[in-house]
C-alpha positions as CSV (number, residue, x, y, z in Angstrom):
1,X,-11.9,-0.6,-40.5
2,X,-14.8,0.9,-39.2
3,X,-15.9,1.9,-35.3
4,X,-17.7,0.4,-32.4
5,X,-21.1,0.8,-33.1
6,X,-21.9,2.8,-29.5
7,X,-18.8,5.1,-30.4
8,X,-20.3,6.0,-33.7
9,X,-23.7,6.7,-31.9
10,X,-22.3,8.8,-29.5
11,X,-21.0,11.2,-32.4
12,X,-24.4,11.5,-34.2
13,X,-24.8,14.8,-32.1
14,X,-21.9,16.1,-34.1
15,X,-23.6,16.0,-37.3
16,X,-25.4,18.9,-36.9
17,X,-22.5,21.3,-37.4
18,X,-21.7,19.9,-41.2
19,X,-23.2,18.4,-44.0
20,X,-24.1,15.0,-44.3
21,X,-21.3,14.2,-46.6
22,X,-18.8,15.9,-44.6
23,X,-19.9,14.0,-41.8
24,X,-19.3,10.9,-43.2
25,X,-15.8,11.8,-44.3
26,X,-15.1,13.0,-40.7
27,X,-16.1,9.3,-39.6
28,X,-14.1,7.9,-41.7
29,X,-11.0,10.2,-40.7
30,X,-11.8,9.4,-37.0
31,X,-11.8,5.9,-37.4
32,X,-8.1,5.7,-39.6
33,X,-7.1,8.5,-36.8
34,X,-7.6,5.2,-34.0
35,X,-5.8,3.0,-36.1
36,X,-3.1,4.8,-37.7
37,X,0.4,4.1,-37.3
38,X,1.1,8.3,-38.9
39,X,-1.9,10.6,-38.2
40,X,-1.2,12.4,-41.8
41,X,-4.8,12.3,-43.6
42,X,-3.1,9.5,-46.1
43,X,-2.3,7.6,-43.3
44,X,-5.5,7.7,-41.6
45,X,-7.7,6.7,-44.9
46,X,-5.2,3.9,-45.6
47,X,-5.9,2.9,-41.7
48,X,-9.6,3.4,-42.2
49,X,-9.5,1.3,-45.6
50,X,-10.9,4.2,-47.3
51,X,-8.0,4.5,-50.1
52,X,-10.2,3.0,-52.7
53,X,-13.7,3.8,-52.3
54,X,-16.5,5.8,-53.4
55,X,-14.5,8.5,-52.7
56,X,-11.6,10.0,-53.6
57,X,-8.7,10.5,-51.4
58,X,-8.8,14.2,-52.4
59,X,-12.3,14.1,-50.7
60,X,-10.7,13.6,-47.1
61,X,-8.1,16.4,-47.7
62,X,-11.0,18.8,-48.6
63,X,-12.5,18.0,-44.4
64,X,-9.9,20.1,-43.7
65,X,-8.5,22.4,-46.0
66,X,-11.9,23.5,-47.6
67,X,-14.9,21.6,-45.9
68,X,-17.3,24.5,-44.7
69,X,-17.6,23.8,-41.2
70,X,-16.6,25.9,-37.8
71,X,-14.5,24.0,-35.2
72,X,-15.8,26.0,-32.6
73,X,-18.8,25.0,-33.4
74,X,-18.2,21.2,-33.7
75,X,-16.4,21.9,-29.8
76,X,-19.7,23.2,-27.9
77,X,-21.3,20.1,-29.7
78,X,-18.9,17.6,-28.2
79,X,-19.0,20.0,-25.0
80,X,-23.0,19.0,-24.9
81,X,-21.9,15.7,-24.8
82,X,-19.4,16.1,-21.8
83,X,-21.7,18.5,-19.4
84,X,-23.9,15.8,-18.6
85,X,-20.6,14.0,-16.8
86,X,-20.2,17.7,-15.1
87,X,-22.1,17.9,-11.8
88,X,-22.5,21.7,-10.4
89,X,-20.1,24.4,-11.2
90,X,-18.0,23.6,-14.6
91,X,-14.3,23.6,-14.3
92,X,-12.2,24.7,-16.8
93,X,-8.4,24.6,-17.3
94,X,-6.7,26.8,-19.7
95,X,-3.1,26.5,-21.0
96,X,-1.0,26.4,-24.5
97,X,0.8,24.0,-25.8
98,X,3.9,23.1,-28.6
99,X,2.9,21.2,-31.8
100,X,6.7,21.2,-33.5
101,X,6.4,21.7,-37.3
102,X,9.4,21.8,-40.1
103,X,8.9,24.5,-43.1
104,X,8.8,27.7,-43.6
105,X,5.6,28.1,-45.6
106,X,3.3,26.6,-42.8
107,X,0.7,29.0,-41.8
108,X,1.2,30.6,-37.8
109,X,4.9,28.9,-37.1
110,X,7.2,30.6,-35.5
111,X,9.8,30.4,-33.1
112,X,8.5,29.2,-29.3
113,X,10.0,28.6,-26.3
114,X,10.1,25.5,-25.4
115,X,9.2,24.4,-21.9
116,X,10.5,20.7,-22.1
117,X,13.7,21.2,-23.8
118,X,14.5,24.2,-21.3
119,X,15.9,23.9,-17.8
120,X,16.7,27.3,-15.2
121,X,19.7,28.0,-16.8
122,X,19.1,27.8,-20.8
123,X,16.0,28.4,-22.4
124,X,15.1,26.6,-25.6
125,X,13.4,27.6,-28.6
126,X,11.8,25.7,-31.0
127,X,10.0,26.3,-34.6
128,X,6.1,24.7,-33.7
129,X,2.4,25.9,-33.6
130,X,1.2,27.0,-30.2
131,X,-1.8,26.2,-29.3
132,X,-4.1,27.7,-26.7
133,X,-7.0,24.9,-25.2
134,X,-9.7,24.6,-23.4
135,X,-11.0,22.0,-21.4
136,X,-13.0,21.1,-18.7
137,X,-11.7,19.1,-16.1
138,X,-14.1,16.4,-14.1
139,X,-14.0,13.1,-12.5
140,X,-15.0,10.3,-15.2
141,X,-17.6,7.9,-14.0
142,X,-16.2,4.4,-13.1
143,X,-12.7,5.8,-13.6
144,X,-12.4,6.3,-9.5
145,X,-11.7,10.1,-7.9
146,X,-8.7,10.8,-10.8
147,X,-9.5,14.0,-12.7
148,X,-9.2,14.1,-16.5
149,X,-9.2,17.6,-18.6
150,X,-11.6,17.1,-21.4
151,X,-10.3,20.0,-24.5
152,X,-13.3,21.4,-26.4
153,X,-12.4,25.0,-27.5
154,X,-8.9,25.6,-29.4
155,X,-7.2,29.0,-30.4
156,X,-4.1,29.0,-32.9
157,X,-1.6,31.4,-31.1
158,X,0.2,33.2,-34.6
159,X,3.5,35.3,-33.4
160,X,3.2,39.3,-34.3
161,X,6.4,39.2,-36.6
162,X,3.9,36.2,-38.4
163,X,0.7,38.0,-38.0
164,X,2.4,41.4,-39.5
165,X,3.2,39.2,-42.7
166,X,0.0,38.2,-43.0
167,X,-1.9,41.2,-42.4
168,X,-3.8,39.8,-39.3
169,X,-4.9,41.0,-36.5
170,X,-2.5,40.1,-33.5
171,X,-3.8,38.4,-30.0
172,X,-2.1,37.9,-26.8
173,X,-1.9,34.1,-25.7
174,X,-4.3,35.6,-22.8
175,X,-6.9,37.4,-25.2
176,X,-7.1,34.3,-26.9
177,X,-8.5,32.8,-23.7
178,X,-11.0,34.8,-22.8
179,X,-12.2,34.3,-26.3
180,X,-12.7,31.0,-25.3
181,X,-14.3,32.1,-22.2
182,X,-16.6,34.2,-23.6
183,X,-18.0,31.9,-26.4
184,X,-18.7,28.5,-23.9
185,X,-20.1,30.8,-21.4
186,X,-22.2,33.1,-23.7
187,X,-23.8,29.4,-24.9
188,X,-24.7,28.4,-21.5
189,X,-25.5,31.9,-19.9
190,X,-27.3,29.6,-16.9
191,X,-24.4,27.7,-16.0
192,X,-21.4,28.8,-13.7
193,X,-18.0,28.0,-14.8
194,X,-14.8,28.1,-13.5
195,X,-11.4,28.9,-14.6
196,X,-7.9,27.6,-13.8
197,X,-4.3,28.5,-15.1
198,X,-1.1,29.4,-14.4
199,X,-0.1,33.0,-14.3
200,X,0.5,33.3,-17.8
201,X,-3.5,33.3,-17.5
202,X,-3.7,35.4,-14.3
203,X,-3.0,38.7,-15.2
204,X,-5.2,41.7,-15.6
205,X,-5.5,40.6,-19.7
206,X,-7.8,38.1,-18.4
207,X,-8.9,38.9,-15.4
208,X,-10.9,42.4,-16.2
209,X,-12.6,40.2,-19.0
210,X,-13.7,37.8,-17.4
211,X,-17.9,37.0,-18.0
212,X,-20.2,37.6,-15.8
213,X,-20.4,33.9,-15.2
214,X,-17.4,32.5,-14.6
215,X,-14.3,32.7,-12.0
216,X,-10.9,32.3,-12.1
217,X,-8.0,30.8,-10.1
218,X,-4.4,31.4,-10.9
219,X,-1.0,32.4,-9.6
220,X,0.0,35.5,-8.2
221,X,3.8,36.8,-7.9
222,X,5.2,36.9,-4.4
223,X,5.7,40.7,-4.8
224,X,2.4,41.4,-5.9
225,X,0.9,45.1,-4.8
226,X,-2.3,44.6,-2.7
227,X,-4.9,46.8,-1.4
228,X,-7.7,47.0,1.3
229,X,-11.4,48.0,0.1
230,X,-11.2,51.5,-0.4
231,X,-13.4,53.4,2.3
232,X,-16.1,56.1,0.7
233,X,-14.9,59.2,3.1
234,X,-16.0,62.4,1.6
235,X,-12.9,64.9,1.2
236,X,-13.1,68.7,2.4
237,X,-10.8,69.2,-0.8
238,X,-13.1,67.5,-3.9
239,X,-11.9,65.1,-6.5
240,X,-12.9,61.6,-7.3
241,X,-13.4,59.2,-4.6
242,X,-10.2,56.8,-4.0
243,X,-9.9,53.5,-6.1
244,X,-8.0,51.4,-3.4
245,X,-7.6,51.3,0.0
246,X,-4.7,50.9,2.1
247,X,-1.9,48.9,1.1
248,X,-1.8,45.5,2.5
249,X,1.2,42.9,3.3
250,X,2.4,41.4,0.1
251,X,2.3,37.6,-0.3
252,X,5.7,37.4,0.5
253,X,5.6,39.4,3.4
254,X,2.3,37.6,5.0
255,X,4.6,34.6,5.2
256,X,6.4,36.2,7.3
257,X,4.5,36.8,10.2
258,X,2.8,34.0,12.0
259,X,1.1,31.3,9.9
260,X,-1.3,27.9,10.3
261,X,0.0,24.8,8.9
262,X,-2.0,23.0,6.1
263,X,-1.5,19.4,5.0
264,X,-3.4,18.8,1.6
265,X,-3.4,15.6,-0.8
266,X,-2.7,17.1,-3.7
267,X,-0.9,15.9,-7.1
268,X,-1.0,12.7,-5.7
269,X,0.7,13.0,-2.4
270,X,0.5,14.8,1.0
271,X,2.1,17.6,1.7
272,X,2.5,20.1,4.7
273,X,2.9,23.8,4.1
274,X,2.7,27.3,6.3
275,X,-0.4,29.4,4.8
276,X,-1.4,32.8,5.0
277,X,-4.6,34.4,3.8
278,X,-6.6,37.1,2.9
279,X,-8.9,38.8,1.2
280,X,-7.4,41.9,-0.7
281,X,-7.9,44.1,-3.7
282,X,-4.9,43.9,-6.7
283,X,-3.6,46.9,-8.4
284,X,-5.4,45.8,-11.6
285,X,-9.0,45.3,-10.3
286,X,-8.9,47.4,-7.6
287,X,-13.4,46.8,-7.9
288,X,-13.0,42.9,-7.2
289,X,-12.0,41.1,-4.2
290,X,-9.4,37.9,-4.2
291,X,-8.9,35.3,-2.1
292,X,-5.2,35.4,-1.8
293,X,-3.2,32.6,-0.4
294,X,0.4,32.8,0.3
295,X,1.7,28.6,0.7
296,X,5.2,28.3,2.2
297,X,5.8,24.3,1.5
298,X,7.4,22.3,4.2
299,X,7.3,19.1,2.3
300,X,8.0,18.5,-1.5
301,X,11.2,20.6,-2.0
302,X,8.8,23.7,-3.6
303,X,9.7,27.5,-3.3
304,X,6.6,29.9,-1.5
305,X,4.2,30.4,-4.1
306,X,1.0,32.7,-4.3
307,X,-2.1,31.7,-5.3
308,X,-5.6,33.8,-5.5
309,X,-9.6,33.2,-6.4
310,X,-12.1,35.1,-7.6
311,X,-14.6,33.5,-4.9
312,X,-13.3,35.8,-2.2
313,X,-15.6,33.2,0.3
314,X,-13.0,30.3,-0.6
315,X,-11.0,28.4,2.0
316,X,-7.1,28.2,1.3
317,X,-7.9,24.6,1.0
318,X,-10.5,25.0,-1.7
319,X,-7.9,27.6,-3.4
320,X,-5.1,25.2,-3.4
321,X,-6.8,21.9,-4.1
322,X,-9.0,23.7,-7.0
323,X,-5.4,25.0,-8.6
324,X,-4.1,21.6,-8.7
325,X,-6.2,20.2,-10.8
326,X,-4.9,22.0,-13.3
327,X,-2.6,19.4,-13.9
328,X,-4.9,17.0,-15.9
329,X,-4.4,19.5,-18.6
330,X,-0.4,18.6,-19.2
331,X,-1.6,15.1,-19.1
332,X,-4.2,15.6,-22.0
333,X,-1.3,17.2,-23.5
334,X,0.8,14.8,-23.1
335,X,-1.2,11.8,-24.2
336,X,-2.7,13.8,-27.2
337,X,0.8,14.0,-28.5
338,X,2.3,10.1,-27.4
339,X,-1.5,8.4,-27.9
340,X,-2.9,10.5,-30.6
341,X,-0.2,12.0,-33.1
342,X,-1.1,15.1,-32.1
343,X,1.9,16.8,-33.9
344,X,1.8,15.0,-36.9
345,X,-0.8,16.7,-39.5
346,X,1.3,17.8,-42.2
347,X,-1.1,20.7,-43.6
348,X,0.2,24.0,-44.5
349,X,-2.6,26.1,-45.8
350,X,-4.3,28.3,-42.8
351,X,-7.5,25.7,-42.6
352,X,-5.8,22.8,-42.9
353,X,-3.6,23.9,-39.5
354,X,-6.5,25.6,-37.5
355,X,-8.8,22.1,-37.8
356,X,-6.6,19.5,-38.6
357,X,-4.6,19.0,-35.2
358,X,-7.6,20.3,-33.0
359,X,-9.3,17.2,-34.0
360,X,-6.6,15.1,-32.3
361,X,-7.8,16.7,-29.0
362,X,-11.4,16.6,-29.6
363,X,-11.2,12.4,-30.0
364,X,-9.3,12.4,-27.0
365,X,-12.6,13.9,-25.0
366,X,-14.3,11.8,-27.5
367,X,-12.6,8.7,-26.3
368,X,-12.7,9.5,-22.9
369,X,-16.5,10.3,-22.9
370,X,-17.1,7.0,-24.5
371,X,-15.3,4.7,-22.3
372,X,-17.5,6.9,-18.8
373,X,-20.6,5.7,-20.8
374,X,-20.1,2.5,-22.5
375,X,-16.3,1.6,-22.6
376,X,-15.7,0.8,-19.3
377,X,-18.4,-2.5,-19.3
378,X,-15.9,-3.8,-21.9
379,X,-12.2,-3.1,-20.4
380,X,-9.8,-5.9,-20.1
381,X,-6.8,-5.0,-17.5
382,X,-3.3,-5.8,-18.6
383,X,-1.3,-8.4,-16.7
384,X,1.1,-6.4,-15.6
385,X,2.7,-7.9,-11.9
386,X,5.1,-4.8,-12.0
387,X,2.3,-2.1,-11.7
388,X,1.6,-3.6,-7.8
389,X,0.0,0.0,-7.0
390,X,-2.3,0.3,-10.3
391,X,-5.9,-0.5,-9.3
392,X,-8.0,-3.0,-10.6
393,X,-10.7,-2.0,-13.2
394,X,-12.1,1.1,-14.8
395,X,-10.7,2.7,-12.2
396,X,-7.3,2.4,-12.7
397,X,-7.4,2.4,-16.5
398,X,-5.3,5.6,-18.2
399,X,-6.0,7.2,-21.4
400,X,-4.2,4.4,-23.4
401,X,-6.3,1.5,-21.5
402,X,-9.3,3.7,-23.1
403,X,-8.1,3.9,-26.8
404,X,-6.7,0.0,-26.2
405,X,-10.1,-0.9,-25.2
406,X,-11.9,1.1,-28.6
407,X,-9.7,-0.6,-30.5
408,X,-10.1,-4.4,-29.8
409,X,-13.7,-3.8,-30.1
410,X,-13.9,-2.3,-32.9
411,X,-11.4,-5.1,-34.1
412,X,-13.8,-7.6,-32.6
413,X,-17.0,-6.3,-34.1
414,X,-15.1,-6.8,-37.6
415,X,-14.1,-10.7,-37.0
416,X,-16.9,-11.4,-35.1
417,X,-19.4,-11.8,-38.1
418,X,-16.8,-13.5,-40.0
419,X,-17.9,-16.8,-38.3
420,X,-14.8,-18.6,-37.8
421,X,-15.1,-22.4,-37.4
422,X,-12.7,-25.0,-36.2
423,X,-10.9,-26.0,-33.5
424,X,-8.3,-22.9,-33.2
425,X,-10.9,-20.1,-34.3
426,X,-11.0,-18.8,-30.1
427,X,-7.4,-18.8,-30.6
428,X,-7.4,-17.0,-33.6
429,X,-9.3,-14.2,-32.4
430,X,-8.0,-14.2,-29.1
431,X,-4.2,-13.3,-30.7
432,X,-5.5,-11.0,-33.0
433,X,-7.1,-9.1,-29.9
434,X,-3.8,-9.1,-28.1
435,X,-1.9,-8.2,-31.2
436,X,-4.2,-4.8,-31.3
437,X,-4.0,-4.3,-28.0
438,X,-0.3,-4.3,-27.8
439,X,0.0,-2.4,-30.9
440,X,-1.5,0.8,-28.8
């Protein structure tokens, strides 16, 4: 089973990063990896009818596990093909994720806590791979005003109890991230980017090291020391001039003074919240100004939260709204693992796990990129009277609709030339089409 033809056109720009016969293995893997029932590399060359071919299977374990290629590299490429979707400033969202593994001799496991499984009052560990992604985040043409996160740039976070056993250097989940953030934005020194996490990525770690072109927006804690600009007064007495200026109200404390109401549509809803603002110095940076918003929410069941910017010029709306599309990224997430399989590569051996699951991720941007361009033209909406609220078109379809609609016509492009005759040959293909479809 091979791929649409515009699908396999849009990754031509790939094959600059490999060798020609790498790059046709990857093709192959990619098309099994839409198909497959298991994403193991078996699986995926049974799926893409390569088991018995011109090459051996051995070939398609070799893309991963020996194959001299960089992934980084092969993430700017498919980056090039997202930033013409990306109009101005590029957003990024950063954040880590679980890939659950069994076995003890699989490179960079270790034991992870496990946000899903955990509630308040018991937290959960799990044995998995953690990996730390990023993507950008943008409104897909024909796909209405919903934001999608679009991973390009992956980091495998190894524990330091692993790391000491292998005799590798050990990196915070944080330095990890501005790795990321240093390698897209050193590529595209004339284009500003902007980054958003939570406060795992909000801490000095990250926000000393940031480039020179790019922001951040994160969380701040509710206690959280803040300082005026310090004022350049000459002393009688000598000594360095003072880092900070005077202490300021913490977030916490400027809630509790007068504050504007804010109503925002964000995360899909509206809600109404108390908000204080300011522009302050941190502890850390005491050199950079923040915009730092203190929210107090009156709808939605929340607790206060804190929230700052880099862009000390930024409205509290702009903060908040700008934070909350983070989100998308838990939904690539999310899908990457239900759609995609992206827990299921079974490799052990250190490139085998740093390229083998990544590629999950980078189909799903692939995927999503092709259906903005070309996929869109060809989607067929479900019948589906129970979704009452679920728009019409492109612009209601999900990430499942996408791979759905890759599927059945790829599927279609294969019976097509088969020039069925008779009376039932409509019917034939039209239950074939359906069969695919549901099998998504």
């Amino acid at each position: 089973m091979s791929l649409v033809p515009s699908f396999t056109d849009l990754l031509q720009p790939l094959s600059c990063v490999m060798t020609v016969p790498t790059f046709d293995s990857l093709l192959t893997v990619l098309a099994g990896w839409v198909f497959a029932r298991r994403r193991t590399v078996t699986g995926m060359i049974l799926a893409a009818g390569a088991a018995v071919g011109a090459k051996h299977h051995s070939a398609y374990h070799r893309l991963f596990a020996a194959a001299r290629w960089s992934l980084d590299e092969l993430g700017l490429a498919v980056f090039g093909l997202v930033l013409p979707l990306v109009d101005g400033v590029v957003l990024l969202a950063v954040d880590d994720t679980l890939a659950r593994k069994r076995g003890l001799k699989v490179f960079g496991v270790g034991m992870h806590h496990d946000p899903l499984l955990s509630s308040r009052k018991k937290a959960i560990t799990n044995w998995a791979h953690c990996w730390v992604v990023l993507g950008v985040v943008l409104r897909l043409p024909h796909c209405g005003g919903r934001y999608f996160c679009l991973p390009v740039l992956f980091r495998l976070y190894v524990p330091k109890k692993a790391a000491d056993r292998k005799r590798l250097a050990y990196h915070t989940k944080p330095q990890l991230a501005v790795q990321m953030l240093r390698l897209l934005c050193a590529r595209h020194p004339g284009r500003r980017f902007h980054a958003v996490g939570d406060s795992a990525y909000g801490g000095k770690s990250v926000l000393l090291n940031l480039p020179d072109n790019c922001d951040l927006t994160s969380r701040l804690k509710m206690d959280a020391r803040l300082y005026d600009a310090p004022v350049n007064v000459k002393s009688h007495k000598g000594g360095r001039p003072r880092k900070r200026g005077r202490r300021l109200p913490t977030p916490g404390q400027m809630l509790e003074g007068r504050c504007r109401h804010l109503t925002l549509d964000v995360y899909g809803r509206k809600d109404t919240s108390r908000v204080a603002e300011c522009v302050a110095h941190c502890y850390a940076a005491p050199g950079r100004p923040l915009r730092v918003v203190a929210v107090d929410p009156l709808t939605g069941g929340r607790k206060p939260q804190a929230f700052f910017s880099t862009c000390p010029d930024d409205a509290a709306a702009t903060v908040l709204t700008r934070y909350a599309c983070r989100w998308p990224v838990e939904v690539t997430n999310h899908d990457a693992k239900g759609q995609l399989g992206f827990e299921e590569p079974q490799g052990w051996t250190r490139p085998a796990v740093e390229r083998t699951a990544p590629v999950a991720m980078l189909l799903y941007s692939l995927v999503a990129v092709w259906f903005a361009r070309e996929g869109h033209r060809h989607y067929a909406p479900p019948v589906r009277p129970w979704y009452r609220g679920k728009a019409d078109g492109p612009a209601g379809a999900s990430f499942a609709d996408m791979l759905t609609t890759l599927r059945c016509q790829s599927v279609t492009r294969e019976v097509l030339p088969m020039y069925l005759h008779g009376p039932g040959s409509r019917n034939v293909v039209k239950t074939l089409i359906h069969v695919v479809s549901q099998a998504a």
